[in-house]
C-alpha positions as CSV (number, residue, x, y, z in Angstrom):
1,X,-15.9,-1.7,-6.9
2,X,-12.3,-0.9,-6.9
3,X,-10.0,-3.9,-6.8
4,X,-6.9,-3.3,-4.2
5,X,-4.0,-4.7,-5.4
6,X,-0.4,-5.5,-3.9
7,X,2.3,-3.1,-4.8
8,X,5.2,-5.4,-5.7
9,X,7.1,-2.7,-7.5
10,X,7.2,-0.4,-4.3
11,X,8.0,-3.6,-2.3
12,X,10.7,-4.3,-4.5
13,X,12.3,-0.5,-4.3
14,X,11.5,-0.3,-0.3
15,X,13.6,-3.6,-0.3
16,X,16.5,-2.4,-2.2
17,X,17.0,0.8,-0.7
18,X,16.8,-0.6,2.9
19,X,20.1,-3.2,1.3
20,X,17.7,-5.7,2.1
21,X,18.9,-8.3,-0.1
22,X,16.4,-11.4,-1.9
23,X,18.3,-14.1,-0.1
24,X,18.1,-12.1,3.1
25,X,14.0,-11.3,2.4
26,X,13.7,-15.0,1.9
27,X,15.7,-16.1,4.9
28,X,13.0,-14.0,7.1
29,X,10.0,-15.2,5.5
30,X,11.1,-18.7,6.0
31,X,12.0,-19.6,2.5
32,X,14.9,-22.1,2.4
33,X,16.2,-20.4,-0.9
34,X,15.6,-16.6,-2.4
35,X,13.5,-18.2,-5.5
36,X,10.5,-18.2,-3.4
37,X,10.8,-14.9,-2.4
38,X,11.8,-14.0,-6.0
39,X,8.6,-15.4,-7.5
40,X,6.9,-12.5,-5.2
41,X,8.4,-10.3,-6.6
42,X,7.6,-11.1,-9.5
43,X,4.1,-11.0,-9.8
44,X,4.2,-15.5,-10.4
45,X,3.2,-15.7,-6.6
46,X,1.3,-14.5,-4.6
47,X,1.6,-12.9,-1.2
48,X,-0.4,-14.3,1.9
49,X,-2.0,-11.9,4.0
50,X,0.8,-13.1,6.8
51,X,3.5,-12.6,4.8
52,X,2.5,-8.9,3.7
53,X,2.2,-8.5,7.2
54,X,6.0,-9.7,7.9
55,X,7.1,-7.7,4.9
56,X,5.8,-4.2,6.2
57,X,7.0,-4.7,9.8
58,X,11.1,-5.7,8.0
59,X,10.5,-2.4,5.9
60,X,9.2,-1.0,8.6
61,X,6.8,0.5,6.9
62,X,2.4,0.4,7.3
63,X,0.7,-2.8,5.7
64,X,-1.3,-0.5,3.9
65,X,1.6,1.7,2.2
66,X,2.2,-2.0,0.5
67,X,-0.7,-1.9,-1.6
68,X,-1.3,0.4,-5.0
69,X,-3.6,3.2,-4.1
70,X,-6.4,3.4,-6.7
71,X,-6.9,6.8,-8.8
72,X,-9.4,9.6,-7.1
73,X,-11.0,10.4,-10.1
74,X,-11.6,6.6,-11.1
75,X,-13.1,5.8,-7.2
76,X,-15.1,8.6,-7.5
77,X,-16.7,7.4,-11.1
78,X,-17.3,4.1,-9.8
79,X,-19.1,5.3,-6.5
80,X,-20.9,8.1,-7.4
81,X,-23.9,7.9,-10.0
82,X,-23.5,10.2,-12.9
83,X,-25.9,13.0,-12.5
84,X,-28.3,13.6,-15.2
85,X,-29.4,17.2,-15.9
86,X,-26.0,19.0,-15.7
């Protein structure tokens, strides 16, 4: 089964090129300073499902475009059986 995994990296980018600064990121997801919000960033916290959910609609972006999309060729390894014979 393939693991889905936040994209922090993209969040990060989407965040800077909408001038979306940390302390102003933190400020809408009800941190009382940007090291909260920095840690997310970061990869030392995690997002909650909420949060994620906050994030996409001030990037105004999908919740799903937030997460890493997993390689074709690996999903279809893992799903499919390998065929024998061929």
């Amino acid at each position: 089964m393939t693991r889905i995994r936040v994209d922090i990296d993209k969040i990060k980018r989407m965040r800077k090129h909408s001038r979306i600064t940390l302390q102003e990121m933190a400020a809408r997801l009800g941190y009382k300073s940007p090291n909260g919000y920095y840690y997310l960033e970061r990869g030392r916290s995690k997002f909650t499902a909420e949060m994620l959910a906050t994030v996409a609609e001030i990037l105004e972006t999908s919740l799903e475009d937030l997460f890493l999309r997993p390689n074709k060729e690996e999903t279809k390894r893992k799903v499919l059986p390998p065929v024998r014979g061929e």
